[in-house]
VMD Tcl script that draws the C-alpha trace (Angstrom):
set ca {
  {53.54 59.80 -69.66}
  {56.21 57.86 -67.62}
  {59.53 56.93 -69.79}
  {59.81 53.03 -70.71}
  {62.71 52.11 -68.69}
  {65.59 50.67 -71.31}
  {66.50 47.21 -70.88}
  {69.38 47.03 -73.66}
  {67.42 45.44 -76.14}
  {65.77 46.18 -79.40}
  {63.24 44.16 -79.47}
  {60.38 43.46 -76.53}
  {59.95 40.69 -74.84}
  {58.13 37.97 -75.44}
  {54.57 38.06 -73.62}
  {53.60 35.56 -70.75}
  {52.72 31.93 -72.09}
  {49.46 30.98 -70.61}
  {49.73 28.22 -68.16}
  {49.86 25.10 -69.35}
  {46.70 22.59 -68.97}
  {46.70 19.52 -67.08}
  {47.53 16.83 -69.19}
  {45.91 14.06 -66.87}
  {43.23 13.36 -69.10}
  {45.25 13.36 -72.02}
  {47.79 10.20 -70.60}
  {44.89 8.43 -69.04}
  {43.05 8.33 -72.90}
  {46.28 6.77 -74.36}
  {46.90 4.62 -71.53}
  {43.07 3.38 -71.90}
  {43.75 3.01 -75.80}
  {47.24 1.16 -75.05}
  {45.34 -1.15 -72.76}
  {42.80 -2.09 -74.99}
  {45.12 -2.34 -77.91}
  {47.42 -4.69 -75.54}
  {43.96 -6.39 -74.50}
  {42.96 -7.10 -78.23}
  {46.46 -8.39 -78.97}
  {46.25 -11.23 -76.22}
  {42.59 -11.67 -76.97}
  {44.00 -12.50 -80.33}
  {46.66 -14.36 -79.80}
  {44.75 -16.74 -77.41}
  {41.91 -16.98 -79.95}
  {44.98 -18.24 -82.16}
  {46.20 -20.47 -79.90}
  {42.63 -22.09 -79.04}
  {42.38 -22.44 -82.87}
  {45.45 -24.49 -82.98}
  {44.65 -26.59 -80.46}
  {41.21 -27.37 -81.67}
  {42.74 -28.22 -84.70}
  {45.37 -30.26 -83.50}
  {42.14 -32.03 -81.15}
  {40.85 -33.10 -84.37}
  {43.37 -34.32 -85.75}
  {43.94 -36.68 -83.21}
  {40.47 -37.39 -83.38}
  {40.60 -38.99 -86.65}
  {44.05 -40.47 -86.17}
  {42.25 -42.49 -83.46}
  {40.04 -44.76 -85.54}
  {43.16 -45.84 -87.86}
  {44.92 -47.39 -84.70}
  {46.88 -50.78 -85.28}
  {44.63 -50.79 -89.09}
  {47.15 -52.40 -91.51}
  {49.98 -49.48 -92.66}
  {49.65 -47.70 -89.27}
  {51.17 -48.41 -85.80}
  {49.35 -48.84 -82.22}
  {49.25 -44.94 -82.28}
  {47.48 -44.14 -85.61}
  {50.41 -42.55 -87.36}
  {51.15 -44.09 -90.74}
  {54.41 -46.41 -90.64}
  {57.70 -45.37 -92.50}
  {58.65 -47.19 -95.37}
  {61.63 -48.47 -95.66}
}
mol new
graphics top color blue
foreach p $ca { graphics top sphere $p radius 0.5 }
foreach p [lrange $ca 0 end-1] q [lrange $ca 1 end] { graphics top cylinder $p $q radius 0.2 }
display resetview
């Protein structure tokens, strides 16, 4: 049986890692989830925005019939009292 050659040690070294696996897939499924996420938010936010305006839209919609009506100016807004 050949001799272990001595390497000044006491303990042995650590055995090979196994190769590490591509991680491609990995990045790509949270760079798919961060676009969606980033997709939902700006789905959102315009869906927040349309609301607003939709709201505002009616609004102005009802101002509209109380135009130059006694206690409200040629706009529809209600006049300040004094």
């Amino acid at each position: 049986m050949p001799e272990k050659k001595s390497i000044g040690r006491d303990f042995p070294l650590a055995p090979t890692p196994e190769p590490i696996k591509d991680s491609t897939k990995y990045y790509k499924r949270l760079g798919d989830k961060a676009a969606y996420e980033m997709q939902a938010a700006i789905s959102a936010h315009a869906n927040r925005v349309a609301s607003g305006k939709i709201i505002q839209a009616d609004k102005d919609a009802a101002r509209q019939k109380l135009k130059g009506k006694p206690g409200y100016d040629k706009m529809g807004f209600p006049l300040k009292k004094p």
